[in-house]
Every structure is written in structure tokens, then in C-alpha cells.
PDBQT receptor file of N, H, CA, C and O in Angstrom, charges set to zero:
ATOM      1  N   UNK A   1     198.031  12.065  33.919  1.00  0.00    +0.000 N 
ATOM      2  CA  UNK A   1     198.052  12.512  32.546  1.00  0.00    +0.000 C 
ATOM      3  C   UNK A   1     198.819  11.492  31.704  1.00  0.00    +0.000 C 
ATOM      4  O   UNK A   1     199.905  11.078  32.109  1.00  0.00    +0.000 OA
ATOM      5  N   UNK A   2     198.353  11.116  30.669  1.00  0.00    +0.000 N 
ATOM      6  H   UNK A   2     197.470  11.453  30.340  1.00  0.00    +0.000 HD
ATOM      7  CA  UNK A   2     199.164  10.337  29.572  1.00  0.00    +0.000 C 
ATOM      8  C   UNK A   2     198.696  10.617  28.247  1.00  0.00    +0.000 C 
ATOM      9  O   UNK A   2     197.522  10.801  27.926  1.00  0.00    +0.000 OA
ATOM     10  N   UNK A   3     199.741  10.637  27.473  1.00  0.00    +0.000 N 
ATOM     11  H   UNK A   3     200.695  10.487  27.734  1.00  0.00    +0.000 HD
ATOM     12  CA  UNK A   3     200.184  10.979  26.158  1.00  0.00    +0.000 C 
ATOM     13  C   UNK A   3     201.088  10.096  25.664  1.00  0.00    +0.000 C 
ATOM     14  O   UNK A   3     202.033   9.583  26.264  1.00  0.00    +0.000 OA
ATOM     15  N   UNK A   4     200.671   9.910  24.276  1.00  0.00    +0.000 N 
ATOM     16  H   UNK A   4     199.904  10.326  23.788  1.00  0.00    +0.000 HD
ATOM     17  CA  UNK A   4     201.612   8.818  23.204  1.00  0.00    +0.000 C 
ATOM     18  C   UNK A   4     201.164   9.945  21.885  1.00  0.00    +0.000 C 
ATOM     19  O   UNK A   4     200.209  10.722  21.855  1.00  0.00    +0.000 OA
ATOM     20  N   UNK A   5     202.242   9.699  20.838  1.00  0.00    +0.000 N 
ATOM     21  H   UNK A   5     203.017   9.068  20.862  1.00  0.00    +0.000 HD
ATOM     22  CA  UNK A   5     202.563   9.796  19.599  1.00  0.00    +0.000 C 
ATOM     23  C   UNK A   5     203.012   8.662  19.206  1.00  0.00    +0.000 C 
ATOM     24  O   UNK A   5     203.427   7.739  19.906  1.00  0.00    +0.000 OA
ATOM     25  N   UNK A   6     202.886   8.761  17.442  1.00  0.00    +0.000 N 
ATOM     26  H   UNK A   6     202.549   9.511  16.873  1.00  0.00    +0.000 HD
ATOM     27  CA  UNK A   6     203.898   8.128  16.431  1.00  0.00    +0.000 C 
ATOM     28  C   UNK A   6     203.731   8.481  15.532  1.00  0.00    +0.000 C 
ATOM     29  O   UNK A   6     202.578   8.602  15.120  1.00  0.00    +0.000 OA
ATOM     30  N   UNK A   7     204.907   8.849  14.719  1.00  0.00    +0.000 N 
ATOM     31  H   UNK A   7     205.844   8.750  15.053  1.00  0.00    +0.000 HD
ATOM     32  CA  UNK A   7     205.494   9.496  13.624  1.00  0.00    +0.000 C 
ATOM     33  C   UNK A   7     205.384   8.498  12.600  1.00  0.00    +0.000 C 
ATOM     34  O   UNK A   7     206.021   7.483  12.884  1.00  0.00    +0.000 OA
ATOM     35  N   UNK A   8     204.752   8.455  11.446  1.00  0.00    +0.000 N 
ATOM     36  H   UNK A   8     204.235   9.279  11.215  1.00  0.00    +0.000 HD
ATOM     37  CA  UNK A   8     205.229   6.888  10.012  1.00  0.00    +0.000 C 
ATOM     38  C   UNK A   8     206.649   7.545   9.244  1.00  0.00    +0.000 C 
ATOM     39  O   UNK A   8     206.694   8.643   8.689  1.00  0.00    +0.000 OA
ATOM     40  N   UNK A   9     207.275   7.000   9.316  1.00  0.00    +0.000 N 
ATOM     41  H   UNK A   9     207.238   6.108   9.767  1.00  0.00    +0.000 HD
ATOM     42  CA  UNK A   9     208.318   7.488   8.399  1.00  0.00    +0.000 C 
ATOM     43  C   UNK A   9     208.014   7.899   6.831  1.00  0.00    +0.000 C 
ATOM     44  O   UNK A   9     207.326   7.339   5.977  1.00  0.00    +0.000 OA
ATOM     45  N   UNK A  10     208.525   8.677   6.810  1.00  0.00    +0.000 N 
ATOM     46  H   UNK A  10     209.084   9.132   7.503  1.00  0.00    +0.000 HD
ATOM     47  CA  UNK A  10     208.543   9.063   5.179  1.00  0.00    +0.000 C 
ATOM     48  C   UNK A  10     209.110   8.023   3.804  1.00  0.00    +0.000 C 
ATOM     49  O   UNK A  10     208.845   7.811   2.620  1.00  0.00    +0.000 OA
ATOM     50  N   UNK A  11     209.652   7.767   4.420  1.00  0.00    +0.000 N 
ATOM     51  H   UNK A  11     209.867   7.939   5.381  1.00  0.00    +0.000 HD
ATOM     52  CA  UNK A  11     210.134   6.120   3.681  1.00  0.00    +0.000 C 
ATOM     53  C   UNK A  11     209.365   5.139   2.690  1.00  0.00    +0.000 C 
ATOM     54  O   UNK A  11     209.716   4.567   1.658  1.00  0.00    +0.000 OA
ATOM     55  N   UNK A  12     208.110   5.174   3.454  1.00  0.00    +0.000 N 
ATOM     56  H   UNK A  12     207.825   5.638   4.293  1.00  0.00    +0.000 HD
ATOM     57  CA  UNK A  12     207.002   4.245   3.698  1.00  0.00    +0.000 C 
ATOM     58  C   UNK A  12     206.183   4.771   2.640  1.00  0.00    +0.000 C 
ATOM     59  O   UNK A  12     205.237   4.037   2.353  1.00  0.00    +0.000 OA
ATOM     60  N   UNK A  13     206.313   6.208   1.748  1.00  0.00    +0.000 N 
ATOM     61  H   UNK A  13     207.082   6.805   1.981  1.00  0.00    +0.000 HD
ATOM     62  CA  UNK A  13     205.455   6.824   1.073  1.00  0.00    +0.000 C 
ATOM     63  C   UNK A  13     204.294   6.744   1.405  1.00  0.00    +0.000 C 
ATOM     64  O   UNK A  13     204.205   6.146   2.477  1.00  0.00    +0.000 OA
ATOM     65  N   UNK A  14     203.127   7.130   0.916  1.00  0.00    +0.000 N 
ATOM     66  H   UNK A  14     203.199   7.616   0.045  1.00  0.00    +0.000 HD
ATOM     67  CA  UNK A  14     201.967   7.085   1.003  1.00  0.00    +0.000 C 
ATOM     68  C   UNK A  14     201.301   8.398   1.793  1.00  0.00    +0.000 C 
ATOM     69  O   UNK A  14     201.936   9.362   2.219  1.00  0.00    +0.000 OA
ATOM     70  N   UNK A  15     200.066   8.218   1.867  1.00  0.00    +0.000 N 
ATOM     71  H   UNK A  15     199.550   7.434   1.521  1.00  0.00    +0.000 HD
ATOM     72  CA  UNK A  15     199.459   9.802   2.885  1.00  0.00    +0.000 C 
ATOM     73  C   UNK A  15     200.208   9.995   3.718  1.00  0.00    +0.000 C 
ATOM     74  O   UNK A  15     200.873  11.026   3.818  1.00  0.00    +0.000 OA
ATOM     75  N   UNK A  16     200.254   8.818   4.655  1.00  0.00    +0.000 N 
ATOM     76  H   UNK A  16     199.714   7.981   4.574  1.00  0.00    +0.000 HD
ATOM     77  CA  UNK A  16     200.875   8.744   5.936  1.00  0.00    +0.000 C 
ATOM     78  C   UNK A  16     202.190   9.157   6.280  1.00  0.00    +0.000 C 
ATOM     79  O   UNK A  16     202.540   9.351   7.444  1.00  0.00    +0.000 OA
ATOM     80  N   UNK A  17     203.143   9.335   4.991  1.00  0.00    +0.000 N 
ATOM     81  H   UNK A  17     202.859   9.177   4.045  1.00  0.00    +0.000 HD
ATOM     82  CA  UNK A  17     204.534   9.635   5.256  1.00  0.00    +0.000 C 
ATOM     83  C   UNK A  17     204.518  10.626   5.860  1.00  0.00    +0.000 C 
ATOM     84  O   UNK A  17     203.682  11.446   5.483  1.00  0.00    +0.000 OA
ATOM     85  N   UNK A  18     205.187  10.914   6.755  1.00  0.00    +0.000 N 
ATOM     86  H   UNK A  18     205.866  10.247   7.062  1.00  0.00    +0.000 HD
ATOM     87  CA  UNK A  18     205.890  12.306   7.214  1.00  0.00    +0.000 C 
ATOM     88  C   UNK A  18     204.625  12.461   8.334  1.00  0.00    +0.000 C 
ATOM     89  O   UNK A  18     204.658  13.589   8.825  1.00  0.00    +0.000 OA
ATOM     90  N   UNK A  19     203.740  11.796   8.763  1.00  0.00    +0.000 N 
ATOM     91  H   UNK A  19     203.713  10.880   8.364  1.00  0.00    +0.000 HD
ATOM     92  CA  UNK A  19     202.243  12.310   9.888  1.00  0.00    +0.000 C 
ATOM     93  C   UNK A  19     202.659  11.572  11.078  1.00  0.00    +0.000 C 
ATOM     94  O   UNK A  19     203.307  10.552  11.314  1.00  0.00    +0.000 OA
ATOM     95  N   UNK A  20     201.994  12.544  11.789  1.00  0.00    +0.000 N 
ATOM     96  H   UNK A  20     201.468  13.372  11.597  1.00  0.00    +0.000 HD
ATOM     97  CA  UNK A  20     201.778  11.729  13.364  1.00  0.00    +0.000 C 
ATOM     98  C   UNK A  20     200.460  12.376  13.803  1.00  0.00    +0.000 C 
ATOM     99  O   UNK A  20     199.795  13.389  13.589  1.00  0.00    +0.000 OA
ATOM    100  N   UNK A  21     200.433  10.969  14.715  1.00  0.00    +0.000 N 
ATOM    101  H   UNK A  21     200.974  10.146  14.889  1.00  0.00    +0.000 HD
ATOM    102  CA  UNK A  21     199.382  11.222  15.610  1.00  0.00    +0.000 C 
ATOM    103  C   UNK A  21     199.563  10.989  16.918  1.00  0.00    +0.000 C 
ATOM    104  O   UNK A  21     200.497  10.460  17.520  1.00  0.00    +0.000 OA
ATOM    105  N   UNK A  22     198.557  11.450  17.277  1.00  0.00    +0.000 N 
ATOM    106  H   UNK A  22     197.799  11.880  16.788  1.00  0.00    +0.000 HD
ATOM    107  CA  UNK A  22     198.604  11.975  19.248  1.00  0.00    +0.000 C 
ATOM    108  C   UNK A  22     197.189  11.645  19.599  1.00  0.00    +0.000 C 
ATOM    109  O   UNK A  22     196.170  11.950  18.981  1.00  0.00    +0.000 OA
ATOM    110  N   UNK A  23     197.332  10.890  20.832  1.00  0.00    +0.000 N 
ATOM    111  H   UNK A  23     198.160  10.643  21.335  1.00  0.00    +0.000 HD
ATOM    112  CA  UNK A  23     196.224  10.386  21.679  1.00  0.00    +0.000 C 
ATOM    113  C   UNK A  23     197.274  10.984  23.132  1.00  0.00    +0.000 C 
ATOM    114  O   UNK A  23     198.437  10.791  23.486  1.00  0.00    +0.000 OA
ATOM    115  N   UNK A  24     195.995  11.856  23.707  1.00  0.00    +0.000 N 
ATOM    116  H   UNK A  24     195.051  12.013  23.419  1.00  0.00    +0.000 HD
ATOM    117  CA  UNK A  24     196.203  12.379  25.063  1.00  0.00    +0.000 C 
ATOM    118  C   UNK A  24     195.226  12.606  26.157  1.00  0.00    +0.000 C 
ATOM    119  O   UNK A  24     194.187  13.041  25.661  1.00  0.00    +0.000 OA
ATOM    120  N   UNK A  25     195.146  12.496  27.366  1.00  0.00    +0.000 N 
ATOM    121  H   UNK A  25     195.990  12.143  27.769  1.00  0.00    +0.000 HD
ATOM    122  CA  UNK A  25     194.243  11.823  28.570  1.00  0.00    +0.000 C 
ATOM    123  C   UNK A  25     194.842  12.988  29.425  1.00  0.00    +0.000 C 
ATOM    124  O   UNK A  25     196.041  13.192  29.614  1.00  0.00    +0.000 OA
ATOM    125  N   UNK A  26     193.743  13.746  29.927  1.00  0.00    +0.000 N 
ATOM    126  H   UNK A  26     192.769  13.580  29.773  1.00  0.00    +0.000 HD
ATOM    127  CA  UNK A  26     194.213  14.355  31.398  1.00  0.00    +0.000 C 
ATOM    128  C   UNK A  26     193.255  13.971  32.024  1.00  0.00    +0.000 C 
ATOM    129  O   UNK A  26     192.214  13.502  31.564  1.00  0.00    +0.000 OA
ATOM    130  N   UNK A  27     193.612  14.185  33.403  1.00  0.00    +0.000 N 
ATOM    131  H   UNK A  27     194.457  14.566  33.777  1.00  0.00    +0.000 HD
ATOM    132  CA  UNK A  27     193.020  13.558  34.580  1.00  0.00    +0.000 C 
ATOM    133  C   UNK A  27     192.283  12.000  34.382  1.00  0.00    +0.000 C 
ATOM    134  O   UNK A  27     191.085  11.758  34.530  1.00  0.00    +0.000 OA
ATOM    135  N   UNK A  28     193.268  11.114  34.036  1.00  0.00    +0.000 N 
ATOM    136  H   UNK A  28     194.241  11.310  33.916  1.00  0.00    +0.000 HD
ATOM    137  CA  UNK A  28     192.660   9.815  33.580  1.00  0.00    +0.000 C 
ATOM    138  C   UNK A  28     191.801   8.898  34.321  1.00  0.00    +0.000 C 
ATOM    139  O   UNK A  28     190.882   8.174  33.938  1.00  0.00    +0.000 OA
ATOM    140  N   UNK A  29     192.349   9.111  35.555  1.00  0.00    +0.000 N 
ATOM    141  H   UNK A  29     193.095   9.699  35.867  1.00  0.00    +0.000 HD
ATOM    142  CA  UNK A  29     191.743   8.950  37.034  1.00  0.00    +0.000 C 
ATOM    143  C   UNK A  29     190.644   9.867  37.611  1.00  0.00    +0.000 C 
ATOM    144  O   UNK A  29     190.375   9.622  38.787  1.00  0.00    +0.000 OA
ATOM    145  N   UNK A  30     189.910  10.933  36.998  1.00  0.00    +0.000 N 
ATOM    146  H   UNK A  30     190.128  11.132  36.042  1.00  0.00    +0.000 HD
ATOM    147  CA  UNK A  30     189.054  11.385  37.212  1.00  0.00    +0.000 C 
ATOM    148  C   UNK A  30     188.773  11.902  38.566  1.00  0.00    +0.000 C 
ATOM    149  O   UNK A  30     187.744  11.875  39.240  1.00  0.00    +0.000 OA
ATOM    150  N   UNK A  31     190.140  12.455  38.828  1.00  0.00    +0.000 N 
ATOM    151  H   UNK A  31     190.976  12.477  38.280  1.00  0.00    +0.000 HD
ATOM    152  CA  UNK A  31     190.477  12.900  40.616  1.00  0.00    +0.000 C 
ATOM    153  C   UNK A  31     189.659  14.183  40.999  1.00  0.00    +0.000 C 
ATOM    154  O   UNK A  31     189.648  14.946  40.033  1.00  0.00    +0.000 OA
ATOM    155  N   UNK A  32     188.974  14.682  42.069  1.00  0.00    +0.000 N 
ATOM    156  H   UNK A  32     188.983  14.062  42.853  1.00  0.00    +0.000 HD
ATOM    157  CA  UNK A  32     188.767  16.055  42.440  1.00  0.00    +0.000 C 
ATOM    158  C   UNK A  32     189.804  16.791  42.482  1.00  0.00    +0.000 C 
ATOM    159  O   UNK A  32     190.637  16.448  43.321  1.00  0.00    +0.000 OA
ATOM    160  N   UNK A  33     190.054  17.746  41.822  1.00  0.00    +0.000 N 
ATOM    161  H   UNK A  33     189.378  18.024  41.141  1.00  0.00    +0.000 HD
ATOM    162  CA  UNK A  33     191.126  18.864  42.609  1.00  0.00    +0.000 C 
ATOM    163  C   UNK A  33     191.390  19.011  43.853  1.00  0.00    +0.000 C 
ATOM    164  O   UNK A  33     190.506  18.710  44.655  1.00  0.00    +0.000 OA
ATOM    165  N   UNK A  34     192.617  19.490  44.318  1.00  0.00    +0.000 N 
ATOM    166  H   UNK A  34     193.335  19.735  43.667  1.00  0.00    +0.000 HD
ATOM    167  CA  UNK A  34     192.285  19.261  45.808  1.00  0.00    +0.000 C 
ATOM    168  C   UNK A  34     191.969  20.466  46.271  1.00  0.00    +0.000 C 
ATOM    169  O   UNK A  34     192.509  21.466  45.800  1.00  0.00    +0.000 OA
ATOM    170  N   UNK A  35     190.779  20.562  47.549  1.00  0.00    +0.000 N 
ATOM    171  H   UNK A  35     190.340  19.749  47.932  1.00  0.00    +0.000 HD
ATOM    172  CA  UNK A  35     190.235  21.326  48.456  1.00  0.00    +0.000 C 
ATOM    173  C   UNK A  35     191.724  22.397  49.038  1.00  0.00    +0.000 C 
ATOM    174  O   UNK A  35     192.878  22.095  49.343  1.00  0.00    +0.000 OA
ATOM    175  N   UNK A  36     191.110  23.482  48.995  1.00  0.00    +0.000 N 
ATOM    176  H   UNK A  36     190.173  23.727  48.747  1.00  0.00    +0.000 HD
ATOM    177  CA  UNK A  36     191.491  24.689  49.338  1.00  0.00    +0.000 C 
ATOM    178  C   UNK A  36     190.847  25.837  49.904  1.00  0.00    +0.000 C 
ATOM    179  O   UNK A  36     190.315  26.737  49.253  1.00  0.00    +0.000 OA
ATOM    180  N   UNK A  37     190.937  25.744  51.380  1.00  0.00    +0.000 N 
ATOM    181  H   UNK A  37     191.369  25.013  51.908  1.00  0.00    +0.000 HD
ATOM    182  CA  UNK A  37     189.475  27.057  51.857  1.00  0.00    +0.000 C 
ATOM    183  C   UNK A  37     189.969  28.184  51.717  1.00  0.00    +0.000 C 
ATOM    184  O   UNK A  37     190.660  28.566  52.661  1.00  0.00    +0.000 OA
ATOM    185  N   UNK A  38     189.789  29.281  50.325  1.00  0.00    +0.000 N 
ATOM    186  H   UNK A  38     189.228  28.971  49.557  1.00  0.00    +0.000 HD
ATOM    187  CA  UNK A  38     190.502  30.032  49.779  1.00  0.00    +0.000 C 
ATOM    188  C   UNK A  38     189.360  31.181  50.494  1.00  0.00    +0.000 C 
ATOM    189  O   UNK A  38     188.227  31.379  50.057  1.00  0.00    +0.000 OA
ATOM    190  N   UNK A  39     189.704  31.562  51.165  1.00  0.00    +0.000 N 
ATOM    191  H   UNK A  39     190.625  31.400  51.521  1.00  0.00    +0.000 HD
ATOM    192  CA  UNK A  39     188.875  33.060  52.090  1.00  0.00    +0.000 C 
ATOM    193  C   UNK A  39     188.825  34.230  51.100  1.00  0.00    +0.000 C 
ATOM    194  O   UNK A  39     187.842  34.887  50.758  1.00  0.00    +0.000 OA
ATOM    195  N   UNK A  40     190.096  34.343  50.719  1.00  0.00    +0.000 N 
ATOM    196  H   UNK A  40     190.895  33.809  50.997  1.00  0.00    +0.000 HD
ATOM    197  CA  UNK A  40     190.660  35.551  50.177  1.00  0.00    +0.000 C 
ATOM    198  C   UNK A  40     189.880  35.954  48.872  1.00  0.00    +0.000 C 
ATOM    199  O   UNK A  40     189.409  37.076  48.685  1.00  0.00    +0.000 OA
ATOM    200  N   UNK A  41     189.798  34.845  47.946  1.00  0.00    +0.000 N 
ATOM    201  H   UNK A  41     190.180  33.934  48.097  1.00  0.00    +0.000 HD
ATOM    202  CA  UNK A  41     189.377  34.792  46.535  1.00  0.00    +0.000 C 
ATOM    203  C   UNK A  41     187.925  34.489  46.576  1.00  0.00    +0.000 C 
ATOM    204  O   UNK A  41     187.086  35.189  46.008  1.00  0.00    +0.000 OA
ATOM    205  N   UNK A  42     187.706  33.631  47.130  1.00  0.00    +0.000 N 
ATOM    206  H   UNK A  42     188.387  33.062  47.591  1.00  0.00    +0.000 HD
ATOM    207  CA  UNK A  42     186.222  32.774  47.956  1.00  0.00    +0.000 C 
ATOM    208  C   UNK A  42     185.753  31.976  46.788  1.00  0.00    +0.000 C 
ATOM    209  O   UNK A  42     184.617  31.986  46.315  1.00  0.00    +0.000 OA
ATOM    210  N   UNK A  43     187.203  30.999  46.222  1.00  0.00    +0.000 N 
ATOM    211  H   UNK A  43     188.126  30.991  46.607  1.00  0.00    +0.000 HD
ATOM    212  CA  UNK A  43     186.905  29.881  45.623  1.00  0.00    +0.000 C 
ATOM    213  C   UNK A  43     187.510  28.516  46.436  1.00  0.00    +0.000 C 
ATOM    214  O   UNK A  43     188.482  28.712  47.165  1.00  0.00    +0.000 OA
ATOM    215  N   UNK A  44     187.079  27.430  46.353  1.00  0.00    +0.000 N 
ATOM    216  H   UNK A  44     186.289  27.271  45.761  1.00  0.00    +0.000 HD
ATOM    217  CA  UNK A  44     186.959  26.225  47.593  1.00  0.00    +0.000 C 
ATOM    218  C   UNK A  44     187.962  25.035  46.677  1.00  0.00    +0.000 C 
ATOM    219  O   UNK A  44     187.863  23.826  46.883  1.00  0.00    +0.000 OA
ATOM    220  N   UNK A  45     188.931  25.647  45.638  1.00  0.00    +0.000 N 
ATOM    221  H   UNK A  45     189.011  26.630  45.470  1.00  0.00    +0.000 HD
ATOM    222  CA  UNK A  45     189.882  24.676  45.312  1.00  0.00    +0.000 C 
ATOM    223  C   UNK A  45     191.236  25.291  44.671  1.00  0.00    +0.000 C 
ATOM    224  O   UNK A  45     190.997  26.145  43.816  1.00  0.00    +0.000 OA
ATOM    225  N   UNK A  46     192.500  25.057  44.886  1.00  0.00    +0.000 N 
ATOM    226  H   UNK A  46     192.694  24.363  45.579  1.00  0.00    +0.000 HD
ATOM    227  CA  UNK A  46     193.683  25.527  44.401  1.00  0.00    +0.000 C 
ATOM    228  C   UNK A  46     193.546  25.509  43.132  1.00  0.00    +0.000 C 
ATOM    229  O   UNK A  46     193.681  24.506  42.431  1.00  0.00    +0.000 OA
ATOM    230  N   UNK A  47     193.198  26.904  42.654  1.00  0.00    +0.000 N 
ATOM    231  H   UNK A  47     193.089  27.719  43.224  1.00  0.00    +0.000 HD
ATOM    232  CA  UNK A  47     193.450  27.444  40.984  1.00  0.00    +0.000 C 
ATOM    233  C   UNK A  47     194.812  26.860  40.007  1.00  0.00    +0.000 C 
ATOM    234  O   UNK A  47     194.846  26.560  38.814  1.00  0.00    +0.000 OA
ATOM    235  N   UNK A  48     195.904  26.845  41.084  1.00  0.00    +0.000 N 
ATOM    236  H   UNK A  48     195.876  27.088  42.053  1.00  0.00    +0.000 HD
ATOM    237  CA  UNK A  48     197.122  27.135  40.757  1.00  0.00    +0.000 C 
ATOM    238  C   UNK A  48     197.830  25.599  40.631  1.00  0.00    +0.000 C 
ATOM    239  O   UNK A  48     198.747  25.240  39.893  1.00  0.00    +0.000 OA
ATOM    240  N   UNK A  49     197.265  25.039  41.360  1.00  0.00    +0.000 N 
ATOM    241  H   UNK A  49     196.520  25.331  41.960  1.00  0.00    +0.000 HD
ATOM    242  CA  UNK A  49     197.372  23.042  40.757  1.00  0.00    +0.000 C 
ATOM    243  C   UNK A  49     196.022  22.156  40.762  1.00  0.00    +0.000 C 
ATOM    244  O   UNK A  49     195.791  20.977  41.031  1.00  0.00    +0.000 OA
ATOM    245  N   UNK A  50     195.501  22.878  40.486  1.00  0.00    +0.000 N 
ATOM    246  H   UNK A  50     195.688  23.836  40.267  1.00  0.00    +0.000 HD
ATOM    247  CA  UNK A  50     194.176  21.784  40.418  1.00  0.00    +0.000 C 
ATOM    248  C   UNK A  50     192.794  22.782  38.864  1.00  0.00    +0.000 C 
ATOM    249  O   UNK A  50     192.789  23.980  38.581  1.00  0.00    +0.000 OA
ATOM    250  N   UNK A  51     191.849  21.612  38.229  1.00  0.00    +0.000 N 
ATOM    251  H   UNK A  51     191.853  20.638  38.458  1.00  0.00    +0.000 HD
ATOM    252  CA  UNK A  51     191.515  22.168  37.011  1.00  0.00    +0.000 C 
ATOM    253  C   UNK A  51     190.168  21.580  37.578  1.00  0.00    +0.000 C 
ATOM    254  O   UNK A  51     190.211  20.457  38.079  1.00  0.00    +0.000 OA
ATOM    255  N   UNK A  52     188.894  22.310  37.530  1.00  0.00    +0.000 N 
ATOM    256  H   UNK A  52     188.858  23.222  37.123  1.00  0.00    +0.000 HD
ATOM    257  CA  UNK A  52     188.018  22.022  37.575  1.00  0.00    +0.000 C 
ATOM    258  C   UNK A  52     186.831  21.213  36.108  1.00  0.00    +0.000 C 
ATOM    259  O   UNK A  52     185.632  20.987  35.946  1.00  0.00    +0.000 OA
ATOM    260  N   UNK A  53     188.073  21.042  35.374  1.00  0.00    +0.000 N 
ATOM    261  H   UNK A  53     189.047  21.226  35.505  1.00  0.00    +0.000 HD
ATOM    262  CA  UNK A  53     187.349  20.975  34.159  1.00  0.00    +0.000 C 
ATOM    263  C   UNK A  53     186.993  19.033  34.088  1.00  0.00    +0.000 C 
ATOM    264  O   UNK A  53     186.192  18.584  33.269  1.00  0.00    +0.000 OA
ATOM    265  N   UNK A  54     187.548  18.371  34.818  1.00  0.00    +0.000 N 
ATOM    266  H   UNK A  54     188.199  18.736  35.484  1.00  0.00    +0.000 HD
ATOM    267  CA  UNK A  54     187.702  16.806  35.252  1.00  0.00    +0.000 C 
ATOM    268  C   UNK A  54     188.640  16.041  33.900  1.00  0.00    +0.000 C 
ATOM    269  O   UNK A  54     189.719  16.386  33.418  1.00  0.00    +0.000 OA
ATOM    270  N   UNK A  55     187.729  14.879  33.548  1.00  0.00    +0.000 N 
ATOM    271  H   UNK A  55     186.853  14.598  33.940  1.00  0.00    +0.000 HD
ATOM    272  CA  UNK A  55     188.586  14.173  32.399  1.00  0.00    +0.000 C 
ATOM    273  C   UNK A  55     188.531  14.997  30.771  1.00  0.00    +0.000 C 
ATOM    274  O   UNK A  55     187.553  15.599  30.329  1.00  0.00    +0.000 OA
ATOM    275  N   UNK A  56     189.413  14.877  30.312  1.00  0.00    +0.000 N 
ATOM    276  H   UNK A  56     190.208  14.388  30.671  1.00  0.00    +0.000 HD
ATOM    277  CA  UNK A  56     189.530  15.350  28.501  1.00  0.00    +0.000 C 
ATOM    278  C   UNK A  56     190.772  14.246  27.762  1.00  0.00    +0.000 C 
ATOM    279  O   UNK A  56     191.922  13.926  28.064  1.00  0.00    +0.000 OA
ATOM    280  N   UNK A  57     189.878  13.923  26.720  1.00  0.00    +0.000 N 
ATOM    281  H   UNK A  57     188.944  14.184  26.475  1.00  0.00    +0.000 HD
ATOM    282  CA  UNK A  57     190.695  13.314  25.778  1.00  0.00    +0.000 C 
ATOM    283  C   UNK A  57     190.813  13.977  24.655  1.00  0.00    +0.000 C 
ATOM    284  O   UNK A  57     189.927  14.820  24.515  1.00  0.00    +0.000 OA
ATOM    285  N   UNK A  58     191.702  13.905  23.656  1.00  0.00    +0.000 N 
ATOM    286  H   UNK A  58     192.422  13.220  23.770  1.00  0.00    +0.000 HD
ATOM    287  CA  UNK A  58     192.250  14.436  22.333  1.00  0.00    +0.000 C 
ATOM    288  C   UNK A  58     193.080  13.393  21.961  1.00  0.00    +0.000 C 
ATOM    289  O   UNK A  58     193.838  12.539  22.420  1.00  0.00    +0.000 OA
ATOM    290  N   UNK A  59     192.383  14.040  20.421  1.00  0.00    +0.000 N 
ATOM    291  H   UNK A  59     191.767  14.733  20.048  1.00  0.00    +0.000 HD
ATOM    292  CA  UNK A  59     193.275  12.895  19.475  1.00  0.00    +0.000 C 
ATOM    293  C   UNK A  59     193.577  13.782  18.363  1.00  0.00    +0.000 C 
ATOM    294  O   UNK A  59     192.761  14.607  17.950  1.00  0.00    +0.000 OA
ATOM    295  N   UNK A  60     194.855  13.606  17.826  1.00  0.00    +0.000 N 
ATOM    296  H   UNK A  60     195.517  12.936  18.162  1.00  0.00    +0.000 HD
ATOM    297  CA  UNK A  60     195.417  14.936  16.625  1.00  0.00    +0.000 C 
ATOM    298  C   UNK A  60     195.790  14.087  15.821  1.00  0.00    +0.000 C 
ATOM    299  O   UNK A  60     195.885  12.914  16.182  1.00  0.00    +0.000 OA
ATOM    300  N   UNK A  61     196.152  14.558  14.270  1.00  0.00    +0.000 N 
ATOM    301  H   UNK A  61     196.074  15.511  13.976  1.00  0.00    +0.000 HD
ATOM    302  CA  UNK A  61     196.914  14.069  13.208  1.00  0.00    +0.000 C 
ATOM    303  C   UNK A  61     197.021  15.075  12.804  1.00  0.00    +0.000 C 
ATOM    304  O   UNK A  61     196.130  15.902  12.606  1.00  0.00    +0.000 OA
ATOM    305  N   UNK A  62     198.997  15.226  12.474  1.00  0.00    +0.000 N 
ATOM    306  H   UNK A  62     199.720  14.554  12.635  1.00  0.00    +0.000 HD
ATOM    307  CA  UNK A  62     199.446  16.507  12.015  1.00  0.00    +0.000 C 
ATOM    308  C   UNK A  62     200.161  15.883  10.733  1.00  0.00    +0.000 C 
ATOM    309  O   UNK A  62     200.483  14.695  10.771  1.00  0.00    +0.000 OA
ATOM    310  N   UNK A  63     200.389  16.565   9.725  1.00  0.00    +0.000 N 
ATOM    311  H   UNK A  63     200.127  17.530   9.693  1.00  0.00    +0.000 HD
ATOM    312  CA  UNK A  63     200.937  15.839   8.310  1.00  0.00    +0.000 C 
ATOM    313  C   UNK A  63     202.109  17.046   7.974  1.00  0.00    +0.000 C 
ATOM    314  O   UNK A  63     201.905  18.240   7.751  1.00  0.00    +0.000 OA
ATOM    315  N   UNK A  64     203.259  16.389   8.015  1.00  0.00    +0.000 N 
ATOM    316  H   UNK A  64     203.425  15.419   8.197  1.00  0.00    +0.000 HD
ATOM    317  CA  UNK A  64     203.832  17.430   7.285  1.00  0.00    +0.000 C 
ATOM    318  C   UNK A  64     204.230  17.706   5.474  1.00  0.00    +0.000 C 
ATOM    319  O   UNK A  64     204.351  16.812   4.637  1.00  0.00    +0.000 OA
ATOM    320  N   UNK A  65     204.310  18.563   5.338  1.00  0.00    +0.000 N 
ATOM    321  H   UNK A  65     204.212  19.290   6.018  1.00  0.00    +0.000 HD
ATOM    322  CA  UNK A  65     203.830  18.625   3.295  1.00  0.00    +0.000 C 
ATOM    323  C   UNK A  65     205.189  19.096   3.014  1.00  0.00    +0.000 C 
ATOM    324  O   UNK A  65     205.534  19.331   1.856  1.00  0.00    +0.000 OA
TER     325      UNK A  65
């Protein structure tokens, strides 16, 4: 997983004063979850640390007013 922000200072006036933005990556490596022979539930991967959903990126800009 990796994540960065940056904040522009307010200083700087303009739109940008006072905003940030966020670029964020899960599963960047595009790993399988790991295998779990779950009998009980009769699903075939650990719910509880692993996401079947694979890679997601996001990107935000928040402004404060």
C-alpha cells in the first residue's frame, strides 16, 4: 500500500491555498490474498487479512474554505 499527500500553504494565495491532495495505491503489487481452506464458512481465502477486490487507485483534492 502507498499513499502521499501535499498540503499548498495558504501563504501562496490563490485556489490552491489551504488544499491538498492525495494519490493512494492498494495492493500495488497486485498480490493474491492468501489461500485459506476455510471449511467452516466455505470461502478459499482469509476474509480477515486478505481483500479480494485486487489493485485500486484514488486520487482526492480537499480545499479548505
Amino acid at each position: 500500500d502507498l499513499h502521499a499527500s501535499y498540503t499548498f500553504s495558504s501563504a501562496n494565495g490563490g485556489w490552491l491555498g489551504d488544499a491538498t491532495i492525495a494519490l493512494g495505491a492498494e495492493n500495488v503489487l497486485d498480490k493474491e490474498p492468501p489461500f485459506l481452506n476455510n471449511s467452516v464458512m466455505g470461502i478459499g481465502y482469509d476474509q480477515e487479512n486478505g481483500d479480494l477486490t485486487g489493485r485500486t487507485v484514488s486520487f482526492s483534492l480537499r480545499k479548505k474554505w
